[in-house]
N, C-alpha and C positions, 0 to 999 in steps of 0.2 A: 402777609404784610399789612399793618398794621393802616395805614396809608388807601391800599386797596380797600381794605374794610368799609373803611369811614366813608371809602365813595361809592359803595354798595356792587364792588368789582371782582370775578369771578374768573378764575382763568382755566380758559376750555383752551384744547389742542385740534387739530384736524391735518390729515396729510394728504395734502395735492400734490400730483407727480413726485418727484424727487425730495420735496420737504416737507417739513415736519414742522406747520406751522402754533408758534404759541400766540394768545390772544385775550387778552381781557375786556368783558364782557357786561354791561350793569342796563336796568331799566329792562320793561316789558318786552318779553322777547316773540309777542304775537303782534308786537305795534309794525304798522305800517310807515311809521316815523320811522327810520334807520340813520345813523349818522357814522359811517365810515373814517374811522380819526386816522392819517398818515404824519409817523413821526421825522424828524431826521436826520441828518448826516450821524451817527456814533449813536445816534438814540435807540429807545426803544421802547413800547406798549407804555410803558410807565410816565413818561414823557407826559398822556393826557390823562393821571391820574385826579389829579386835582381839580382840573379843568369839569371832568364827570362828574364831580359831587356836586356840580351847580346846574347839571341840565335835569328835566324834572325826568320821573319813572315812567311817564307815558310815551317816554322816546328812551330808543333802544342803539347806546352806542356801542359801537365795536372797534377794539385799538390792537392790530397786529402787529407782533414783529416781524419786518420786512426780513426777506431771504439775505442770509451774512449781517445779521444784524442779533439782537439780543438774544434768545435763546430758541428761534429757529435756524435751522439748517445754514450750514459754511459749507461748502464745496467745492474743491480746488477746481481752476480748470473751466470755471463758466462766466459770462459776463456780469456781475452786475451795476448795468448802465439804468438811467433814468427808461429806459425804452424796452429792456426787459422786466424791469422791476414793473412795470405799468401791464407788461401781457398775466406776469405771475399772480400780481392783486386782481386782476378780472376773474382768475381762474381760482382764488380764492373765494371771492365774490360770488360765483356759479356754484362752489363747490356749498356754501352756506345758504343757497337760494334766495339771496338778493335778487328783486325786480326790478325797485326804483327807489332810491337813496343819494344822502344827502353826503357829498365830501367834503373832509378839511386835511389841510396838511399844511406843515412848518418846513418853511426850508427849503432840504431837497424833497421831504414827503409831501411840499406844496407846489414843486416843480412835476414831479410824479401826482398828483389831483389833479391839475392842469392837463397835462398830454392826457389824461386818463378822460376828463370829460370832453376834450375834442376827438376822442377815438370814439367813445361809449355814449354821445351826449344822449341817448334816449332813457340811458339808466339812470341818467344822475337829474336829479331836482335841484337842488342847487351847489354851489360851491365856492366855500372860501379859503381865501389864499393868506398864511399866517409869514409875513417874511421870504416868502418862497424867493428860492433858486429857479434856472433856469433863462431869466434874462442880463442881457449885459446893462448894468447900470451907467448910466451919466455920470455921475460921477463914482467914485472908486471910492471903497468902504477904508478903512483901516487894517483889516484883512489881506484885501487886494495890494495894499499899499507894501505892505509887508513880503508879501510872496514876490513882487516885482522888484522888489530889494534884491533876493535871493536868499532873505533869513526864511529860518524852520518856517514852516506851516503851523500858526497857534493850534488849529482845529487837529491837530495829530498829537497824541497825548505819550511821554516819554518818562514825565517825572513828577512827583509830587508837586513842583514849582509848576511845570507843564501846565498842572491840571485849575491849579490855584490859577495861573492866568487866562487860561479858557473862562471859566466862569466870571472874570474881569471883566472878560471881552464879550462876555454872551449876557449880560443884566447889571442893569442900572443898582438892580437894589438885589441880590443873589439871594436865591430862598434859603432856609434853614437847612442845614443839613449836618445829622448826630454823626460825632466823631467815627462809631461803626459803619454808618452808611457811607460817610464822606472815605473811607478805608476801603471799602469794595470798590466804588466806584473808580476810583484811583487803579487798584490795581486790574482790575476789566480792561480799561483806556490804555495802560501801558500793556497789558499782555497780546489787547488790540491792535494795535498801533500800526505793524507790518501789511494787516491785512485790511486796515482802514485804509490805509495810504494807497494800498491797489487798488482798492474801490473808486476812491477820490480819482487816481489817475485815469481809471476808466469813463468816469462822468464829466470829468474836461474833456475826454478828446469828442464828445459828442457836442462841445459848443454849447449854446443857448437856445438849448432844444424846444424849451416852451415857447420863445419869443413870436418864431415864426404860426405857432399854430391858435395865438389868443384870440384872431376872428375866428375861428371854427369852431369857440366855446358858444354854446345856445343857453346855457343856465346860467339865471340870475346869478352875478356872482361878487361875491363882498371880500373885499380887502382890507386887513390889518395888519399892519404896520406899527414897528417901536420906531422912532424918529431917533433914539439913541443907540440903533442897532448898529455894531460895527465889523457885523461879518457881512451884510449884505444891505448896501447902502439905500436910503428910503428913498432915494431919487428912482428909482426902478417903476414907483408908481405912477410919472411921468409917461412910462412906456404903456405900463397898463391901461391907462385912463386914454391915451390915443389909441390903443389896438384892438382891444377890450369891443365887441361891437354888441354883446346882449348887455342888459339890462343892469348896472353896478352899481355898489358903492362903495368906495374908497376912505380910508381913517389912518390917520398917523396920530399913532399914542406919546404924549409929550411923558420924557423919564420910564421909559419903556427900552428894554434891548430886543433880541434877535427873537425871543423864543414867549409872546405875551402871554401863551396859555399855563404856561409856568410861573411866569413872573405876576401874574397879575390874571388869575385861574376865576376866579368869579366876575371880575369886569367883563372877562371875553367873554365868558359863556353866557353874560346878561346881554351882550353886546350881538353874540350869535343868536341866542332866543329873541330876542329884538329884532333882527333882520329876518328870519324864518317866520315873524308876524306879519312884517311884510309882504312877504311872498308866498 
């Protein structure tokens, strides 16, 4: 992929227990920098392709697909909640001889970073939260607003219109994307669709799983936030900035949606090199 290329990304395989995980890989793979990227809800490894061609080569990021997600392992018949997906990435983690590393994650793979350094915090050095799930926002997003209606779920994709309106709903300003690739993707989403929704059903009935556990995080940890994100409302950093008890800081990106490492892939990565100066 042409994309991968240019951001100097590699994609290695490895199988922990039951899956068969795929993973793309860029930057010095003897550095003691590591930067563990978690994608999320319908995403995958790709998600932080862009975002990689702006961290430099003396740090070494690693972007897996999560279990039932892009092209590792589907397996009828097991949970995957924010609280497994969190024991499987440690065991991923072990299994690539990670020590001590740095996580970011979007979404739900920022709900999943979260529970992950309040379990793990002696591995993790820092952690940023890109839009993450997991807490109940103050106010309700336009998403929420939607689902409390009783119309479709946007985030569940059925039909080319489906997919065209997700991408509405998920950036201010939606990146490029060539009629062939905009064609795959489409049909991924709707051939997904069934078993996204079981996913999705499973990560509600765990509630706002991170909320309760944001004092227990110890690593310095930085949040960004699109202030135009309408699947998960930017009032949620409200919550952060009171619970949050190690060392932060919090940014809400003006003309920004859900997903900024996408939409605006070099500002974040200047914005994360920035804060990793810091600290």
């Amino acid at each position: 992929m042409w994309e991968r290329s240019r951001s100097g990304l590699s994609i290695k395989e490895i199988s922990v227990g039951e899956f068969k995980w795929k993973y793309s890989e860029a930057g010095n793979r003897n550095s003691e920098q590591v930067l563990l990227a978690i994608h999320g809800f319908g995403g995958d490894k790709d998600h932080w392709t862009r975002f990689a061609r702006y961290i430099p080569n003396e740090y070494r990021i690693i972007s897996p697909d999560l279990p039932g997600f892009g092209e590792n392992s589907r397996i009828e018949g097991l949970s995957y909640s924010i609280e497994e997906q969190v024991e499987r990435l440690h065991e991923f983690a072990k299994s690539l001889e990670l020590k001590k590393y740095h996580i970011i994650g979007n979404s739900m793979g920022g709900a999943i970073a979260g529970v992950y350094s309040a379990k793990y915090p002696d591995e993790i050095l820092t952690l940023t939260l890109l839009d993450n799930a997991g807490i109940k926002s103050p106010e309700p997003s336009e998403v929420m607003k939607i689902v409390l209606s009783g119309k479709p779920n946007p985030l569940l994709v059925g039909s080319v219109e489906d997919f065209d309106r997700l991408i509405a709903f998920s950036f201010v300003k939606p990146p490029y994307l060539p009629r062939t690739l905009k064609s795959y993707f489409v049909e991924r989403a709707v051939s997904n669709r069934n078993w996204n929704e079981h996913i999705l059903q499973q990560i509600r009935k765990e509630g706002y799983i991170l909320e309760p556990l944001l004092p227990k995080i110890k690593s310095p940890t930085f949040v960004i936030w699109g202030k135009q994100d309408n699947i998960i409302h930017h009032s949620c950093t409200i919550i952060l900035e009171q619970k949050l008890k190690s060392k932060k800081k919090i940014m809400i990106l003006p003309d920004v949606g859900h997903a900024p490492m996408i939409e605006q892939p070099e500002e974040t990565a200047n914005l994360w090199m920035g804060w990793i100066g810091e600290n």
